[in-house]
C-alpha positions in Angstrom: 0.0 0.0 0.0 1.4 3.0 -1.0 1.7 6.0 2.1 1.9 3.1 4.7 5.5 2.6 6.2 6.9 -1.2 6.8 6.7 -2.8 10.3 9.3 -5.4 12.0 6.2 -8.1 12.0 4.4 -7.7 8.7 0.5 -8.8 8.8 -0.8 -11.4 6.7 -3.8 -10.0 6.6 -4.9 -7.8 3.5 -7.2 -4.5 4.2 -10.3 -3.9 2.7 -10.2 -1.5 0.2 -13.0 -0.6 -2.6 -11.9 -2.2 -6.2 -12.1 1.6 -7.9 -9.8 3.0 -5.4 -7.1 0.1 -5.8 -7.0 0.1 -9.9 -7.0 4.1 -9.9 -4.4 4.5 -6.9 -6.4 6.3 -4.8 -4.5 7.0 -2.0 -6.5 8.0 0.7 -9.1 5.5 -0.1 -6.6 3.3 0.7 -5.0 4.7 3.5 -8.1 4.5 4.8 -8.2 0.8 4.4 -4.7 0.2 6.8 -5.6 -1.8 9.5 -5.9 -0.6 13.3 -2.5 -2.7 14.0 -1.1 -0.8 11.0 -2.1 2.4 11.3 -0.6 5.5 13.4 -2.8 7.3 15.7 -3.7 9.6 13.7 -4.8 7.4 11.0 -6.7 5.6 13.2 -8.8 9.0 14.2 -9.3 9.4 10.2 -13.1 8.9 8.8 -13.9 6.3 6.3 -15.0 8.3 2.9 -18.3 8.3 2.1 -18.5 5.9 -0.4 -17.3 3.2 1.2 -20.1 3.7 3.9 -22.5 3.4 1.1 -21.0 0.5 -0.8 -20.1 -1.8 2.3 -22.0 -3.2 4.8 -20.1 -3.4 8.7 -19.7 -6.4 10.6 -17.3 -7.2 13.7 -15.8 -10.7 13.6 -14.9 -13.2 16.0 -13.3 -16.6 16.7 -12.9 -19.1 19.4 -9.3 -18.5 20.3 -9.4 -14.6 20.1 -12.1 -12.7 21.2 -12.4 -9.3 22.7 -14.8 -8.5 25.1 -18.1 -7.6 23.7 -18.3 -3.7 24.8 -14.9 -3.4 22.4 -16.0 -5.7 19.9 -19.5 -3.5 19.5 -18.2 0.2 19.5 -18.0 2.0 17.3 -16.4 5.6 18.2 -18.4 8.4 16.1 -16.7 11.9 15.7 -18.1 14.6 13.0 -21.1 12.0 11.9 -18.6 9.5 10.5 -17.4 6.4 11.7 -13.8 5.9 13.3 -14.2 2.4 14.6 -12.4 -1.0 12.8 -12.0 -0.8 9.0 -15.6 -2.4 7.0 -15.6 -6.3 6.5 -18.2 -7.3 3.6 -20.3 -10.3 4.0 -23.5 -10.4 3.6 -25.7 -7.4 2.6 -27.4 -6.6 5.6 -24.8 -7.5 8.5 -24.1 -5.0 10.3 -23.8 -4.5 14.3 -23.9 -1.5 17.0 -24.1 0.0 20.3 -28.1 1.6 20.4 -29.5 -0.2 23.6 -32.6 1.8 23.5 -33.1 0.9 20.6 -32.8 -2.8 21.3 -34.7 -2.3 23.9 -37.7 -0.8 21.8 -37.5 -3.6 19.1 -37.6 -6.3 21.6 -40.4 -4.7 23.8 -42.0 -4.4 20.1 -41.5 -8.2 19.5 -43.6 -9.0 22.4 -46.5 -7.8 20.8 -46.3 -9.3 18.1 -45.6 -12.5 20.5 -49.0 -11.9 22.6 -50.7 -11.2 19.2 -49.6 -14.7 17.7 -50.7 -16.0 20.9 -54.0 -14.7 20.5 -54.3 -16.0 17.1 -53.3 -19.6 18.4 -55.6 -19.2 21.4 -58.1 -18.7 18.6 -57.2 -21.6 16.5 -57.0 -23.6 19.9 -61.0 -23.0 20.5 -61.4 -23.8 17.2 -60.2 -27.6 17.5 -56.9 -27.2 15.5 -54.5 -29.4 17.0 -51.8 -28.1 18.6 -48.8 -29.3 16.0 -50.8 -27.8 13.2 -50.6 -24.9 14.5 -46.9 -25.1 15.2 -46.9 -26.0 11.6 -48.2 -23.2 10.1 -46.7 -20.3 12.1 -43.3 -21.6 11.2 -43.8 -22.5 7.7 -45.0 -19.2 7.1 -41.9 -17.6 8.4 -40.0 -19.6 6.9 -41.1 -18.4 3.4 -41.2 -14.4 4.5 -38.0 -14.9 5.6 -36.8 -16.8 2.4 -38.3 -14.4 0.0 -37.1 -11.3 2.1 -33.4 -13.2 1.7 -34.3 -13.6 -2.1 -35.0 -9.9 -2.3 -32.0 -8.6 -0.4 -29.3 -11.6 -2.6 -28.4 -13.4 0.4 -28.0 -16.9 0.7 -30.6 -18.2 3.3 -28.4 -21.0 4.4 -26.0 -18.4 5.5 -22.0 -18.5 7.0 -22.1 -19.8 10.3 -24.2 -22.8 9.5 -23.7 -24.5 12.7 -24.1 -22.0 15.0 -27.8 -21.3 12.6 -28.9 -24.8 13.3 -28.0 -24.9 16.7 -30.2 -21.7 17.2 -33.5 -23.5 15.0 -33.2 -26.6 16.7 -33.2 -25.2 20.1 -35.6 -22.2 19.1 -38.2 -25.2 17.9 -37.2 -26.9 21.2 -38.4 -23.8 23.0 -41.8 -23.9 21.7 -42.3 -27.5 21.7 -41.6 -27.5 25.3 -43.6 -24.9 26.1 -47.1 -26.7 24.3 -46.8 -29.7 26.2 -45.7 -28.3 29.5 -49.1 -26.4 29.2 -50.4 -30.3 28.3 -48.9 -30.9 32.2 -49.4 -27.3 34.2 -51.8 -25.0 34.9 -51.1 -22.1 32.9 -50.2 -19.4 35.7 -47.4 -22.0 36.7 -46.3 -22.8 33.1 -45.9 -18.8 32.6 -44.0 -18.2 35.9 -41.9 -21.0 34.9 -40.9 -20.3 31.0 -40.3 -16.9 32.3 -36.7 -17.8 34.1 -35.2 -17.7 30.9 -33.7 -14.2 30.9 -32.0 -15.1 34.4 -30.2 -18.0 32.2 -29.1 -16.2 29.9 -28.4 -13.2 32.9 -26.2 -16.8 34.7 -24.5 -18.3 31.2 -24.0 -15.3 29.2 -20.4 -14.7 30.7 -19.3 -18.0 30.2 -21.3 -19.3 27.0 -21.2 -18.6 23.2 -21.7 -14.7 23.7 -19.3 -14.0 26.7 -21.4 -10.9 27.7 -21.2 -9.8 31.5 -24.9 -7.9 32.0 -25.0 -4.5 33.8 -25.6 -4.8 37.0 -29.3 -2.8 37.0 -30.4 -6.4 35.1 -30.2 -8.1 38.7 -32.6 -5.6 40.2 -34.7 -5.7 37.3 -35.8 -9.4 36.7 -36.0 -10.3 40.1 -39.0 -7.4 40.4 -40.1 -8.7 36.7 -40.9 -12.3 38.1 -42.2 -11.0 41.3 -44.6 -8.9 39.0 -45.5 -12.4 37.2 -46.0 -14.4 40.1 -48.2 -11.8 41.0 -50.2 -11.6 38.0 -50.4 -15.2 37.9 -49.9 -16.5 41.0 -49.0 -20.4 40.6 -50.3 -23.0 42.9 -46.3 -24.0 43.9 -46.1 -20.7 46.0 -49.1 -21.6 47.7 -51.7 -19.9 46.2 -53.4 -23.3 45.5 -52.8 -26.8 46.8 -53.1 -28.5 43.4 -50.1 -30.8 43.1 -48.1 -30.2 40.0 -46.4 -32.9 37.4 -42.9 -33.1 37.8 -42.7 -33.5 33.8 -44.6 -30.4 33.2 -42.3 -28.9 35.5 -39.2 -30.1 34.0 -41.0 -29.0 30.3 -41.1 -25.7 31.0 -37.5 -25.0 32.9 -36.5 -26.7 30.0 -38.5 -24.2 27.4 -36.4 -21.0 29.2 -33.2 -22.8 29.1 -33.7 -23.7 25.1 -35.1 -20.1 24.4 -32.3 -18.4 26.4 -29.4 -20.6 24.3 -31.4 -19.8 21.5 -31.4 -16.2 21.9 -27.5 -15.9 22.9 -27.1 -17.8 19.5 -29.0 -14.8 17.8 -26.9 -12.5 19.8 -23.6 -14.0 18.1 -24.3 -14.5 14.6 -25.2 -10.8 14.4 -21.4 -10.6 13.6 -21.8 -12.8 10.2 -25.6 -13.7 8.8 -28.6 -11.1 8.2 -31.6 -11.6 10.5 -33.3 -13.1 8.5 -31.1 -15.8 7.6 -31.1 -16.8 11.4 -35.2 -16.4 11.2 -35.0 -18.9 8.4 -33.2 -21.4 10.3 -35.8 -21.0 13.0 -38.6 -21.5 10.7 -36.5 -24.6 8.5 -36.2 -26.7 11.8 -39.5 -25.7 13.6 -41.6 -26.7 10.0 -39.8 -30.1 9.6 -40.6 -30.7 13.3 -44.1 -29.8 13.0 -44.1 -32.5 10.0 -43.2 -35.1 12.1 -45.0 -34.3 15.0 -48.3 -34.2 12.8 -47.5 -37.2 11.1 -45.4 -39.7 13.6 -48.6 -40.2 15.8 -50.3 -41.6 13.3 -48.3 -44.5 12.8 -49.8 -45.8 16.5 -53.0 -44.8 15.4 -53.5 -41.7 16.7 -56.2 -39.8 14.8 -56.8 -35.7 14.7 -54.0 -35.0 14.2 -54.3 -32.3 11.3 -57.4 -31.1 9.7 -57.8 -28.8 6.8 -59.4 -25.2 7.8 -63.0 -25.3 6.8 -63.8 -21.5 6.6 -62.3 -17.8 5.4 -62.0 -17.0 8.7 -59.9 -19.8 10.1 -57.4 -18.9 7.0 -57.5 -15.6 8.2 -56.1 -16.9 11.8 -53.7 -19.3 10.2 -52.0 -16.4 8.3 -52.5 -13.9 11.3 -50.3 -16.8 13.5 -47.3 -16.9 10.7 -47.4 -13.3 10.3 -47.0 -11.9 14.2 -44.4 -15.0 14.4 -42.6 -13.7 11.5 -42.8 -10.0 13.6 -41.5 -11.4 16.8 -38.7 -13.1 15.3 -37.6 -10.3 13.0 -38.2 -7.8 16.1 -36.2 -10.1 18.0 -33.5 -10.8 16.2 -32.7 -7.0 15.0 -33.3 -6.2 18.6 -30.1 -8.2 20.2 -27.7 -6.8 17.3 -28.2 -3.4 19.7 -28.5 -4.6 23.0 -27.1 -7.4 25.0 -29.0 -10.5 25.7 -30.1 -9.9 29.5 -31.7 -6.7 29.4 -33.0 -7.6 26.1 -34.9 -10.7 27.1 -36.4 -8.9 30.5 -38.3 -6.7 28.1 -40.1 -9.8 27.7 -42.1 -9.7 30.4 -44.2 -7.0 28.7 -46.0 -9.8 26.7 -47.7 -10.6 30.2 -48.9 -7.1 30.1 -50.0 -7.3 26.3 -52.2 -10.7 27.1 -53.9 -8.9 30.0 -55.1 -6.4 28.0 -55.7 -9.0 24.7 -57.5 -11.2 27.1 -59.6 -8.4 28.3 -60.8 -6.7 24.7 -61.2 -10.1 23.4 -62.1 -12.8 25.4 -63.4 -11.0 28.0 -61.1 -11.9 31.1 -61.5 -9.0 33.4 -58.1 -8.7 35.0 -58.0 -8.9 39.1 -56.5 -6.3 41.1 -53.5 -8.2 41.5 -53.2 -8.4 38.0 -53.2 -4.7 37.4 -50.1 -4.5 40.5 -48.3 -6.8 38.1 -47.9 -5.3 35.6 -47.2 -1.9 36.3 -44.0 -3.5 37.8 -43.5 -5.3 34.9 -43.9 -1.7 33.1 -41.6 0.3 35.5 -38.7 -1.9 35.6 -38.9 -2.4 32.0 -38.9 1.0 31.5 -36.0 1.5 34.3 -33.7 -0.6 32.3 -34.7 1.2 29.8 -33.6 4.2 31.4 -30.6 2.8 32.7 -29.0 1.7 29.8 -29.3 4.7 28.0 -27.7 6.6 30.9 -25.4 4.2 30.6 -24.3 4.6 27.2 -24.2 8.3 27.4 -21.7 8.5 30.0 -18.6 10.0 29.0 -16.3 7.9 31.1 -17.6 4.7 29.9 -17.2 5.6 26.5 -13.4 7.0 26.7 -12.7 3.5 28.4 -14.5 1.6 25.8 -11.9 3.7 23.3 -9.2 3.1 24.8 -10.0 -0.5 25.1 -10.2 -0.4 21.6 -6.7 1.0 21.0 -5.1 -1.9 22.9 -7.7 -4.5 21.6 -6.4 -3.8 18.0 -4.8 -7.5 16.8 -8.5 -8.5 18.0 -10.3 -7.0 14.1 -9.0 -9.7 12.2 -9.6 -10.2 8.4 -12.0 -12.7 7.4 -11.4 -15.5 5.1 -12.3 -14.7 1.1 -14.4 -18.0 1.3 -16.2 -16.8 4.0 -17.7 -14.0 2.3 -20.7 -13.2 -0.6 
């Protein structure tokens, strides 16, 4: 490269620099192209021209052996409007990564209502005598084809880079709802809800040690503690003595098992935000969760098990069979944008809102007048949800934490490696 001066240990690996600037010599599009580890300080406070930001999509990278902490790997340091982080690493179109936890916060909190709205439409289907696998079926068929044609649209291969990592996350995201049906099949639903709703503190417990490395702020262990108290209040299950029904060890087991599938799930979505689109991860999740539905419809019938599927009879239950695929298709989507911003704990205790949206569904719809204890629920659900809210963005905005996060940077430099040619689109 033409301004850059030689160093003692010459890196292997080649900066990205755009074609027209490399066959024309341009030589501040390609000083801008040197490496952190290769660049002087003062390079390294250069912007990127503008072109490039048009032309190529950002994406932070990762490996098993050498990893930086997540807070370095996510900045990205903006001075005059531009960016001054890591040089751009083309993948996919679409894969990009940040530091906007409001943001995150606001598409997740969005994602659960679409989730109380596709529970609706199930709820629906339910009274309606669909069985349960059917169902299952046709929400994730459906997003599986939005997400393949959105994937079509934007020239990305569906299958995506990190392939295993992308089954991992649809086999255990289809092992999340599974659980969750049947341990309904087992529980009362107050308990099942309580229950399924432990997964944030999973992720909260395994995120520093597992697939995403992240250590949550420490707001995160006032705020789910006060979101499951506003649960167990809202839904008061019969194992805190609020009943004296006995409950099945197995449904019990289903549904710790449903938060502990959705919270490995979730951190899986959390890392491949670094190499496939959202909607390559979506299709994954609605690839494994349609083949499962298959055999779940089909397998019983082999002991003779009838009722299994049945076709829908009227507009109407069309109508609710699309409605189901669709809000799916939302709550994924919202979802998965929404932990490119954020980290995974404070993301997934914005779940707790969907409690909130199926009081008031249940209320406008079904007619289920919420108790008083109910309504003390979830405005606690609502304040510490908005609390982290809060929190987080004071926590981004302060100055101190972002100097640090630059200078961690600086020293962090061998960390933006180049990735492989094969890797890429």
């Amino acid at each position: 490269m033409g301004n850059t001066t030689s160093h003692p240990q010459e890196d292997n690996r080649q900066p990205l620099v755009p074609q027209d600037a490399a066959e024309h010599g341009d030589t501040e599009a390609q000083s801008d192209g040197i490496l952190p580890s290769q660049a002087s300080a003062p390079n390294r406070q250069a912007s990127f021209p503008n072109a490039m930001a048009t032309d190529i999509e950002t994406v932070g990278t990762s490996s098993s052996n050498d990893r930086q902490p997540d807070d370095v790997r996510d900045v990205e340091i903006q001075q005059n409007g531009h960016s001054t982080g890591p040089p751009p690493k083309k993948l996919d179109k679409g894969v990009s990564y940040g530091d906007a936890p409001v943001l995150g916060l606001f598409l997740y909190g969005l994602s659960s209502v679409f989730l109380s709205t596709m529970l609706t439409f199930a709820k629906l289907l339910g009274q309606r005598k669909f069985p349960v696998m059917e169902i299952l079926g046709a929400r994730s068929s459906t997003i599986m084809v939005i997400a393949l044609c959105v994937c079509a649209w934007d020239k990305v291969n569906p299958f995506g880079n990190r392939r295993g990592l992308l089954l991992v996350r649809g086999l255990f995201g289809f092992g999340a709802i599974c659980s969750y049906f049947w341990a309904v099949q087992y529980l009362p639903l107050n308990d099942a809800m309580v229950l399924t709703y432990t997964s944030p503190i999973w992720v909260a417990v395994l995120g520093p040690f597992l697939i995403i490395k992240e250590t949550p702020s420490k707001f995160i262990w006032i705020a789910i503690p006060l979101c499951v108290a506003g649960v167990v209040t809202i839904t008061q299950p019969s194992f805190l003595g609020f009943s004296k029904e006995t409950l099945s060890l197995l449904g019990v087991f289903l549904a710790l098992n449903q938060a502990f599938c959705s919270a490995i799930a979730k951190m899986c979505v959390r890392e491949l935000r670094f190499t496939d689109t959202p909607n390559v991860s979506v299709f994954y999740l609605g690839l494994c969760s349609s083949i499962g539905a298959v055999v779940g419809c089909t397998a019983p019938k082999l002991w003779g098990v009838a009722n299994t599927f049945r076709m829908p009879n009227a507009p109407v239950e069309w109508w609710l069979i699309l409605g189901t695929g669709t809000s799916g298709y939302g709550t994924q989507i919202c979802m998965t944008f929404a932990l490119k911003y954020v980290k995974a704990a404070p993301a997934l205790a914005m779940s707790y809102l969907s409690v909130v949206w199926s009081i008031l569904y249940g209320y406008y719809i079904f007619g289920d007048v919420p108790t008083i204890w109910s309504l003390v629920g979830a405005v606690l659900i609502c304040s510490m949800t908005l609390s982290l809210g809060v929190f987080e963005r004071a926590k981004k905005a302060d100055p101190a934490v972002n100097h640090a996060k630059q200078d961690a940077a600086t020293a962090h430099e061998d960390g933006y490696s180049q990735l492989p040619s094969e890797g890429r689109q």
